[in-house]
C-alpha positions, 0 to 999 in steps of 0.5 A: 593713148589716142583719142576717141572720135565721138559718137556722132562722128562715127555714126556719120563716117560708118554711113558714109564708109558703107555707102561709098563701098556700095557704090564702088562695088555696084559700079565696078565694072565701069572700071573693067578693061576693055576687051580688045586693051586687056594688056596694055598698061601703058597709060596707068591714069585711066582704067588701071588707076581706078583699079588701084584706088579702088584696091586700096579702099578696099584693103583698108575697109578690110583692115578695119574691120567693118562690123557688117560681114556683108561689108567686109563681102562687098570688100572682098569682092571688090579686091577679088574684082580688081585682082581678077582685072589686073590678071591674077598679077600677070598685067602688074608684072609684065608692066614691070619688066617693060618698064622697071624704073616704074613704081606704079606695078608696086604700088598698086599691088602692096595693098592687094598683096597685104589682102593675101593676093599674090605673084610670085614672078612679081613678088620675085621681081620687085624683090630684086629691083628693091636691091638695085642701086638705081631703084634707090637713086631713081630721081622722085618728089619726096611725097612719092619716094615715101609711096615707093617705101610705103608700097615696098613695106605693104608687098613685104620687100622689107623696111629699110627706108630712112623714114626720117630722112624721107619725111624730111625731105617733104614740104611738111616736113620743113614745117612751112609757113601754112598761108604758102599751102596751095591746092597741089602742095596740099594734096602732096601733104596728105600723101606724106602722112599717109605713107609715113603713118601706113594710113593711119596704122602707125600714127606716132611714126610722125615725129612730134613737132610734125604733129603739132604743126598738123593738129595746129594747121589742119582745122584751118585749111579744112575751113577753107577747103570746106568752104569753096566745097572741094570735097576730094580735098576735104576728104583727104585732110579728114583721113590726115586727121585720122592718121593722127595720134588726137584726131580733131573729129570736127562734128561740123566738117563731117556733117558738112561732108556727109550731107554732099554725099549722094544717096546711092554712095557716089561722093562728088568731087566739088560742089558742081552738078554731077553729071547724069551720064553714069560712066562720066560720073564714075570717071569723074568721081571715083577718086572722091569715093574711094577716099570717102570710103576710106576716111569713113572707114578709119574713123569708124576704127579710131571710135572703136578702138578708143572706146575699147581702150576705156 
């Protein structure tokens, strides 16, 4: 059984989940492609990234089940936008057949594919890619094979990953000294849980020495992280948090967190001013509000569904 997230956690995490989904569904078209670029995808860390990620907050919003049907309308909408960016798929898929040994086209469309949003020429596609021998032997950083294997479970190519082998292959999988976590290493843990428990939906896919480690480890470096107020981090080790089968919940980390957030939703990234530039300040902070969304979102689901467990 996993453990509640208490009242007042959750009264936080609602907030601030409904608040962040506000702001990126009112600043969605700061993300739209330019008219005369529609179709190139060719750098995927601008426009295109944003869409992904908001893509992804918004299936996991869906998924867990904000309780307002106005919530779950902005969701939609969000998702129905960057489907509609993307072209209904068509962008996905003709990046995917200029480049097949890139993973970006799978990975942005699993969420949006579990959402009941689908390609079938890419469906078709990624399908035959997936049995290719050099699919399997493209050469990645274990954190982002587990996102391919993740990606290809969400879009329903199938589950034939070695789930063990993969974790293993991770820095938090060799369980290592923790005082030797640095900023990108910790960015790449947070990955790994997210892949392997599909953002918190299958919390005891992680094997159980993995958990101790985490449920050791995590309050500490949330301190540190906490304290020089790197928020997108911090946020990210929240939704670790909830990945995990007895969430820790630190009433203080989340007060903290929430008290950073902006009142129209934005959550900045860091403790420096934000820009009044609006589009710099999407730009800029989008990625913190997405993960905001998310963390809200999944603690929200973890009070809800302990309590109905009671």
């Amino acid at each position: 059984m996993t453990e509640p997230v208490a009242e007042p956690v959750a009264r936080l995490a609602h907030t601030m989940a409904t608040r962040a989904l506000g702001w990126l569904h009112h600043n969605r078209e700061r993300g739209r492609f330019p008219a005369e670029t529609t179709a190139d995808l060719t750098d995927p860390n601008s426009t295109y990234k944003s869409l992904g990620e908001s893509a992804l907050a918004a299936s996991l919003l869906l998924r867990e089940g904000l309780a307002s049907p106005a919530e779950q309308r902005l969701a939609r909408e969000l998702l129905d936008f960057c489907w509609s960016q993307l072209g209904n798929g068509d962008l996905l898929y003709e990046r995917q057949v200029q480049f097949p040994a890139m993973t970006d086209p799978l990975e942005v469309y699993g969420p949006l594919a579990r959402s009941g949003y689908r390609h079938r020429r890419l469906h078709e596609l990624l399908t035959h890619l997936h049995g290719l021998t050099s699919q399997r032997g493209t050469e990645h950083v274990p954190n982002r094979r587990l996102a391919v294997a993740s990606a290809s479970r969400m879009a329903g190519l199938g589950d034939e990953a070695d789930w063990p082998a993969l974790l293993g292959a991770t820095w938090l999988g060799h369980t290592p000294e923790p005082w030797a976590i640095d900023w990108m290493t910790a960015y790449c843990l947070t990955h790994t849980v997210f892949h392997a428990t599909d953002w918190g939906a299958r919390p005891g896919d992680l094997p159980a020495h993995l958990r101790e480690y985490l449920e050791t480890w995590l309050p500490v470096w949330l301190d540190i992280w906490c304290e020089v107020k790197d928020w997108d981090l911090v946020i990210e080790l929240l939704i670790v948090d909830a990945c995990l089968p007895h969430p820790r919940s630190d009433p203080e980390i989340w007060r903290r967190v929430a008290a950073a957030q902006h009142g129209d939703g934005l959550m900045p990234r860091s403790g420096e001013p934000v820009t009044e530039d609006p589009d710099e300040a999407f730009h800029a902070h989008h990625h913190t509000t997405v993960v905001a969304a998310i963390a809200g979102a999944l603690a929200v689901s973890r009070h809800r569904g302990a309590a109905a467990a009671v």
